[in-house]
N, C-alpha and C positions, 0 to 999 in steps of 0.2 A: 815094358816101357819103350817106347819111341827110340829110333836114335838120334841124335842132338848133337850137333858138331856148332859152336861156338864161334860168335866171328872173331871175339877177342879170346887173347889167353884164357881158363877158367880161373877166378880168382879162388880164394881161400872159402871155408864157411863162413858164413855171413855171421860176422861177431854179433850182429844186431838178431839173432835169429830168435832171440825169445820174443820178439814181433811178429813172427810170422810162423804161421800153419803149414808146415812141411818144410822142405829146405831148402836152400836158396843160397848162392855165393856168389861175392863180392873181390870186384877187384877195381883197386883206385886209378884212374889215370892218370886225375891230375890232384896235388891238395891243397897248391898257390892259386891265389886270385879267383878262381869257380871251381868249386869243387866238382869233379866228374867223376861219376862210377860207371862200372857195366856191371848189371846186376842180371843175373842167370836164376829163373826158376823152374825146380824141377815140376813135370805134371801135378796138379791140384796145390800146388803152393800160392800162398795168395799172403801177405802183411793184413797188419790189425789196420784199420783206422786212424789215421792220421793228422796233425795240422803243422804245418811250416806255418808259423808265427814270422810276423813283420810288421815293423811300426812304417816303414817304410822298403816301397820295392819289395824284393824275398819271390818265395811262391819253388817253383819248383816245371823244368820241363822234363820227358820222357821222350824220348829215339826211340821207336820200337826197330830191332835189327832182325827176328827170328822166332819164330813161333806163332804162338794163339796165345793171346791175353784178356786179361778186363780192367778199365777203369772203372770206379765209381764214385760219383759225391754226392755227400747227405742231401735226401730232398730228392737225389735225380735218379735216376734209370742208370744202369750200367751198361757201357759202350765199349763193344768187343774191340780189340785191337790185333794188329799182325805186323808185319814188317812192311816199314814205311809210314807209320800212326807215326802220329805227334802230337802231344797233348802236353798244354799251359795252364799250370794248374796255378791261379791266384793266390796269393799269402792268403793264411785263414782260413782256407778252404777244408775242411773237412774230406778226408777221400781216402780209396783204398787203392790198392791196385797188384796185380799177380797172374798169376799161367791161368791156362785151361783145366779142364780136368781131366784132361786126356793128351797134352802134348806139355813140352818145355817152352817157355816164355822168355826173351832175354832183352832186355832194354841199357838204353844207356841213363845215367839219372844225371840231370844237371841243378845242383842247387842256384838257385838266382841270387846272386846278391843284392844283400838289402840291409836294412837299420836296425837292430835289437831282434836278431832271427835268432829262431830256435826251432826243436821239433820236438811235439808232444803226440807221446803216441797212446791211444787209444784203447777201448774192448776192441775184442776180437770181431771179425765180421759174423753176422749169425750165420751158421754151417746149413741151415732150408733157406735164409738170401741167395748164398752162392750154389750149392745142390740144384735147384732151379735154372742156372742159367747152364743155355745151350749156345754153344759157337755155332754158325751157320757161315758158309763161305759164299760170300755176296757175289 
């Protein structure tokens, strides 16, 4: 396994971890007014499928600080990430997101505030969707 040195502290295991396909840890920065995490995942860790619910506003951004990642949304292609991606993921959206399968992944997660939000989380992503993708460095 890689070595992986963290820009933030590493947080805890991810209490949330029955979501997600390998392991991944969590540590909160802020939990007044936006909620901020930094979320660490180890190589081939990836979350189920997703939606941040919003009647209004909501959605969800990512900071990528370190690693190889993927996002993906229902319908679209998945689009590699690394440190310096930024991705604004609209309320309702459908979508996954996690490491490589070969290196650690670590983002910061920003929930957007909004009106009647929630998070409903999904199947699992299919293991020949992700097996398929290749990181290539642009």
């Amino acid at each position: 396994m890689k070595e992986f040195k963290s820009v933030f502290e590493r947080g805890e295991v991810n209490p949330l971890g029955k979501y997600f396909e390998g392991t991944s840890y969590l540590k909160m920065l802020s939990t007044e007014g936006v909620s901020v995490g930094n979320v660490i995942f180890e190589p081939g860790c990836i979350n189920h499928w997703h939606i941040h619910h919003a009647s209004h506003g909501g959605g969800q951004i990512l900071l990528c600080l370190s690693g190889h990642g993927w996002y993906r949304e229902e319908g679209k292609d998945a689009i590699p990430l690394k440190e310096g991606s930024f991705v604004r993921i609209q309320a309702n959206v459908k979508h996954w997101h996690g490491a490589s399968k070969d290196d650690w992944f670590e983002h910061i997660s920003i929930e957007v505030p909004g009106e009647n939000t929630s998070t409903e989380w999904c199947e699992k992503v299919d293991e020949k969707e992700y097996e398929v993708l290749v990181w290539k460095e642009e």
